[in-house]
C-alpha positions in Angstrom: 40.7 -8.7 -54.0 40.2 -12.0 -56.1 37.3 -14.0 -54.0 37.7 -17.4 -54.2 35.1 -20.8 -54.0 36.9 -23.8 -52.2 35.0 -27.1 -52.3 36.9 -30.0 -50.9 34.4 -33.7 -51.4 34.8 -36.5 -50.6 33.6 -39.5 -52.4 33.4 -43.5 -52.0 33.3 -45.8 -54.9 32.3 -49.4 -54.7 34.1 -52.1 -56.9 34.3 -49.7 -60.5 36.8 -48.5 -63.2 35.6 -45.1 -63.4 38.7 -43.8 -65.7 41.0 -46.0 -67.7 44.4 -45.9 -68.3 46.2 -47.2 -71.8 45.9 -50.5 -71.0 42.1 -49.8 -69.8 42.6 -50.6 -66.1 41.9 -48.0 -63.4 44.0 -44.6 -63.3 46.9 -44.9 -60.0 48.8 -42.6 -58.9 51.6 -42.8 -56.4 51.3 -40.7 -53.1 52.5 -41.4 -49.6 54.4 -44.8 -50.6 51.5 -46.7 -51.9 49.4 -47.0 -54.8 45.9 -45.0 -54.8 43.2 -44.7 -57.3 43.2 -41.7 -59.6 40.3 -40.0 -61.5 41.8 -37.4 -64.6 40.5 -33.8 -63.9 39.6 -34.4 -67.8 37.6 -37.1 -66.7 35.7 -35.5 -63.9 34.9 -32.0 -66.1 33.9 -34.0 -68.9 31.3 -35.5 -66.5 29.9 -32.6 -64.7 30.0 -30.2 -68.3 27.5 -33.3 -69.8 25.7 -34.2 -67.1 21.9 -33.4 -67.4 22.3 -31.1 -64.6 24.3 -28.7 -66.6 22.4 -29.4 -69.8 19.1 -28.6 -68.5 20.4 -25.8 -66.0 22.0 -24.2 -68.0 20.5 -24.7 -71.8 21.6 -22.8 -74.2 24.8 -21.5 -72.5 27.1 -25.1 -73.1 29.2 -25.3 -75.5 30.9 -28.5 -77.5 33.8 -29.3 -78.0 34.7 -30.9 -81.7 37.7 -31.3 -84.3 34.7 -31.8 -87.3 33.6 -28.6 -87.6 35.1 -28.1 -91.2 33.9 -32.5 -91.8 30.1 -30.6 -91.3 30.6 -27.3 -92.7 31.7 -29.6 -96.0 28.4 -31.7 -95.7 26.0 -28.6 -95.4 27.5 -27.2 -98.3 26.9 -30.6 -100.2 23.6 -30.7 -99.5 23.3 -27.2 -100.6 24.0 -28.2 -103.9 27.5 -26.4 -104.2 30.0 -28.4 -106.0 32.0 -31.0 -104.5 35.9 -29.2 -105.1 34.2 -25.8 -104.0 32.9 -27.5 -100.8 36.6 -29.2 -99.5 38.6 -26.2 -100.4 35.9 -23.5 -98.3 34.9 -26.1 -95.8 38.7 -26.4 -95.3 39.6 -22.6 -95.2 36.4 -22.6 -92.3 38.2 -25.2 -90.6 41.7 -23.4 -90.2 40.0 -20.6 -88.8 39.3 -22.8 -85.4 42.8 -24.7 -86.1 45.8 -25.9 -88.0 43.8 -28.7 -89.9 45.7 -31.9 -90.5 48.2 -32.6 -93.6 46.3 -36.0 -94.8 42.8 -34.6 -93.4 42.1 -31.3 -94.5 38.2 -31.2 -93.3 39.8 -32.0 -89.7 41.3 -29.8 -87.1 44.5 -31.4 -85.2 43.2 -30.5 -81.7 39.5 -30.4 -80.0 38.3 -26.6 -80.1 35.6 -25.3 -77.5 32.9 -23.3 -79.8 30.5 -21.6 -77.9 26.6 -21.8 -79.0 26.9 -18.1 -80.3 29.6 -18.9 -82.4 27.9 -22.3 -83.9 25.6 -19.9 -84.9 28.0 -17.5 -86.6 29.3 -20.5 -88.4 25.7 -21.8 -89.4 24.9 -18.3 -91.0 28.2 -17.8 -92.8 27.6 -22.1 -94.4 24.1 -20.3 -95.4 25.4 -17.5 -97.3 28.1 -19.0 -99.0 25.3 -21.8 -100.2 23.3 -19.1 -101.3 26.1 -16.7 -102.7 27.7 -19.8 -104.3 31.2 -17.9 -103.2 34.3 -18.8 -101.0 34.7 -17.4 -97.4 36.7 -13.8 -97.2 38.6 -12.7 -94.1 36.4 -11.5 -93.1 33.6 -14.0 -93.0 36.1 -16.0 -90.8 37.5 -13.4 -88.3 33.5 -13.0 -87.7 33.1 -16.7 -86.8 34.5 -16.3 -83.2 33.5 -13.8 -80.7 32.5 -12.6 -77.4 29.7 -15.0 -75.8 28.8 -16.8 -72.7 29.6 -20.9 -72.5 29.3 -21.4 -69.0 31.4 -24.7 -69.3 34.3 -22.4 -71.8 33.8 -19.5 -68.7 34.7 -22.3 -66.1 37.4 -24.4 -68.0 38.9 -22.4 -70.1 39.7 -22.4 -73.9 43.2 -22.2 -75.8 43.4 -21.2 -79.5 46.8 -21.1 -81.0 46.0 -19.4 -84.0 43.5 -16.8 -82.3 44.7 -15.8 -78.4 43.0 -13.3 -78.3 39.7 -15.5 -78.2 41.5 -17.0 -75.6 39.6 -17.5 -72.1 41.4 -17.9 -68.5 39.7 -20.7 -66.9 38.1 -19.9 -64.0 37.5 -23.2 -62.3 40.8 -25.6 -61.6 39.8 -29.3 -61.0 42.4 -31.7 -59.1 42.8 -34.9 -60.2 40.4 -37.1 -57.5 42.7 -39.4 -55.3 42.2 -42.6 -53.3 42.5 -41.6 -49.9 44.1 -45.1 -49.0 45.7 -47.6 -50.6 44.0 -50.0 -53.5 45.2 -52.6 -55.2 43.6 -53.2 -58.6 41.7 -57.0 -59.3 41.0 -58.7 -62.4 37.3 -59.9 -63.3 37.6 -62.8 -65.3 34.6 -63.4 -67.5 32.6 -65.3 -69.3 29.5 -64.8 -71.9 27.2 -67.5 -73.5 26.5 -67.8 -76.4 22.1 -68.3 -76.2 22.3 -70.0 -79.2 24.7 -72.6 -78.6 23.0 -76.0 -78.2 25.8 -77.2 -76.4 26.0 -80.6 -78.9 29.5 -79.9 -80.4 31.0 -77.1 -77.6 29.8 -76.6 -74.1 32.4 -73.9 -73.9 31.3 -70.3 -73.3 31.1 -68.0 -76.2 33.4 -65.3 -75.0 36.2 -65.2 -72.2 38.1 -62.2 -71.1 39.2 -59.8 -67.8 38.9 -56.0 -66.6 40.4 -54.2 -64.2 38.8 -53.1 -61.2 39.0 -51.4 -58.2 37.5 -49.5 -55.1 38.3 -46.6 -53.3 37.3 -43.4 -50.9 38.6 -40.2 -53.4 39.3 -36.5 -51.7 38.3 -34.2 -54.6 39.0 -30.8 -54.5 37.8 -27.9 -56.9 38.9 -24.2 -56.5 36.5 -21.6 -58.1 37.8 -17.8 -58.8 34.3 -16.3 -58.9 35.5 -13.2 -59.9 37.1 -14.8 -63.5 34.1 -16.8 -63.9 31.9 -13.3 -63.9 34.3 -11.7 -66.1 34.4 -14.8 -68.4 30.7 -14.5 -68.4 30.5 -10.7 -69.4 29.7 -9.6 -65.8 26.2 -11.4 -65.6 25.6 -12.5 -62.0 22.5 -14.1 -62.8 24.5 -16.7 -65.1 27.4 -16.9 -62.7 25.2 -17.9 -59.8 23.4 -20.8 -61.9 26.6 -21.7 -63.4 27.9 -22.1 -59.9 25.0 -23.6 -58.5 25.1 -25.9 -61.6 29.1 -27.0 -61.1 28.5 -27.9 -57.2 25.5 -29.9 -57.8 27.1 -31.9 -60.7 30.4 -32.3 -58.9 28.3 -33.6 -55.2 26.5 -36.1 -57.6 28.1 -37.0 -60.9 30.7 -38.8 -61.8 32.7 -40.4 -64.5 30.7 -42.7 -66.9 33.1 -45.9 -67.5 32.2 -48.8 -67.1 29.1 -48.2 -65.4 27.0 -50.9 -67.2 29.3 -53.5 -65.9 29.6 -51.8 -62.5 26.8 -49.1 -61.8 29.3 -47.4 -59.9 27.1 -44.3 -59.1 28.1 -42.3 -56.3 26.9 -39.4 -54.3 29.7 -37.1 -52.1 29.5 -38.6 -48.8 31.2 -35.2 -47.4 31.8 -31.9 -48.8 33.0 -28.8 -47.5 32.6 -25.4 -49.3 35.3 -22.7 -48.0 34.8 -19.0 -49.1 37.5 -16.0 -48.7 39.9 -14.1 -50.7 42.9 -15.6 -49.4 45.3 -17.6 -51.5 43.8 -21.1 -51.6 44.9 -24.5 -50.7 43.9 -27.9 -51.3 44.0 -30.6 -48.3 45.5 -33.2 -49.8 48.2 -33.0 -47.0 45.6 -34.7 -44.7 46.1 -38.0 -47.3 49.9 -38.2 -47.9 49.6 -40.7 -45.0 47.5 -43.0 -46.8 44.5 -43.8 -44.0 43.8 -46.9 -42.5 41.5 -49.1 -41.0 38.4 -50.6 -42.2 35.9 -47.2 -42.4 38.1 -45.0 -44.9 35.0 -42.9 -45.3 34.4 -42.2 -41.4 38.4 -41.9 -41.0 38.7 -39.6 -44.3 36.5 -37.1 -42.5 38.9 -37.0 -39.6 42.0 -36.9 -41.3 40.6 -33.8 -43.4 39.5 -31.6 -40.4 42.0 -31.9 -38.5 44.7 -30.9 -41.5 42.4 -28.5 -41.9 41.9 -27.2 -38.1 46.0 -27.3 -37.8 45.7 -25.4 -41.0 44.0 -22.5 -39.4 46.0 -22.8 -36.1 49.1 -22.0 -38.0 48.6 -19.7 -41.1 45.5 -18.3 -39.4 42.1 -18.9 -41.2 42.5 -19.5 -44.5 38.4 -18.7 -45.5 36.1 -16.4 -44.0 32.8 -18.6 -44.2 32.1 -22.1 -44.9 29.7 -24.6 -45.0 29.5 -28.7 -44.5 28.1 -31.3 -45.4 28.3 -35.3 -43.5 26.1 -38.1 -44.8 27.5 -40.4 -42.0 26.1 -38.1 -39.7 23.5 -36.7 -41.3 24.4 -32.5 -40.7 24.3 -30.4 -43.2 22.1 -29.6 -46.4 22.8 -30.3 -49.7 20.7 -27.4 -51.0 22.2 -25.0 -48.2 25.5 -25.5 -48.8 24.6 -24.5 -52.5 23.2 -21.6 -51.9 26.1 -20.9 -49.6 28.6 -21.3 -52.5 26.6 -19.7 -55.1 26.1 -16.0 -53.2 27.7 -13.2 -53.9 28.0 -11.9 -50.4 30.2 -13.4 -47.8 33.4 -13.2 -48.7 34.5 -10.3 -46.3 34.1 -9.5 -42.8 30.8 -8.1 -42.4 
């Protein structure tokens, strides 16, 4: 039976535009009749996969995510000394190997490819010995540039390669898009900036006037972890998957999106969180929000709201995980470090 991590946060933001839309005002969503506040899933993995949490958890074992693999392979081999037309047409064939490469930009893949540190390597030996062999890449050079290996963050979110499936990897964490638990409306900050060199003899004006978007909210953030896919995606090493996992719930208690933070310092820690382990199908509790709360303390009200969906949950479809563990800033229960260790461990799925 597939065992499963639930983690269910909640998170307040002060005044902030965490994750901008194309007009570069805050992310909404519609839910329950009213506007909320919405953070991309993108957005949030992005966060937590470059935090220094995972970075220096979990060194060596991240991977990156680039479409200029074939722009570096064709600088390396520059610098090697190996003639410019040589350089664009193998560079180029060591490009298509990750993804179709684009028509006007043949160095450039068209989509973002997750390459795991094992396989940089593989591609960082192969630019070495056609530098030194002064030859073009073979098929089999480039079937040899991806292969089995262990990115935590490519283990946890997944990878899709068109031209190579079978390099393919399930994802074994799914991320919901964070949701204002209430209604928000979103404000304009109009600004100004002076110039210090202005004397203010000819223009007492300011030097720069413009407005951003902003907005604040209470976001219900939910993750669901299948711990067995994440061990398989990490060739069946528990030690890795228990850091991995330890890694993921710290980043996702304490990190957040980046934007705008050094007009808003918008840093924000999980006010509540709820970890939820069992092998039954899983659920999210966004229910408890469809009714948008109300009332002046969202994040003392968002805590209610989510029990008792979540008590009425159990009432009716029985319980829905065999173990769990809070967390409550507002009233101070719980441990942070407890209800990691809770999450991480193999044991406790079952009945004991």
């Amino acid at each position: 039976m597939t065992r499963f991590i639930q983690l269910h946060l909640l998170v307040s933001y002060p005044p902030a535009n965490l994750n901008r839309d194309d007009l570069g005002r805050p992310k909404t969503a519609l839910m329950g009749g009213v506007e909320r506040l919405r953070v991309s899933s993108q957005s949030l993995k992005r966060a937590w996969r470059t935090s220094e949490i995972f970075q220096q958890a979990l060194a060596g074992c991240i991977g990156v995510r680039t479409k200029r693999l074939g722009i570096e392979v064709y600088k390396q081999l520059i610098a090697a000394g190996v003639k410019e037309k040589d350089a664009q047409e193998w560079a180029s064939e060591v490009a298509s190997t990750y993804g179709k490469v684009k028509k006007d930009k043949p160095l450039e893949i068209e989509q973002l490819v997750h390459i795991a540190p094992e396989e940089r390597k593989s591609l960082e030996k192969l630019v070495a010995t056609l530098s030194a062999e002064r030859r073009a890449p073979t098929d089999d050079d480039l079937e040899e540039l991806l292969h089995d290996q262990q990115a935590v963050d490519i283990a946890m979110f997944g990878r899709m390669l068109a031209s190579k499936p079978k390099r393919n990897k399930e994802a074994a964490v799914q991320v919901a898009h964070a949701l204002g638990v209430h209604a928000s409306v979103i404000e304009d900050d109009y600004f100004t900036a002076v110039d210090d060199l202005n004397a203010r003899d000819e223009d007492a004006g300011a030097g720069h006037v413009d407005e951003a978007g902003f907005a604040s909210a209470v976001f219900y953030e939910y993750l669901c972890i299948d711990r067995d896919q994440l061990k398989h995606n990490l060739n069946g090493d528990e030690e890795l998957t228990r850091k991995a996992l330890k890694a993921l719930i710290e980043a996702a208690l304490t990190v957040g999106p980046s934007g705008k933070q050094n007009s808003f310092a918008s840093r924000a820690y999980a006010h509540y969180a709820l970890a939820e382990k069992g092998t039954r199908q899983p659920r999210s509790l966004s229910l408890a929000f469809v009714k948008p709360v109300t009332g002046g303390d969202y994040a003392q009200e968002a805590i209610k709201a989510l029990e008792a969906v979540r008590n009425n949950m159990n009432k009716v479809y029985g319980p829905c995980a065999h173990a769990d563990y809070g967390i409550n800033v507002l009233d101070g229960s719980g441990s942070v470090a407890e209800l990691i260790e809770f999450a991480a461990a193999e044991a406790g799925f079952f009945e004991e």
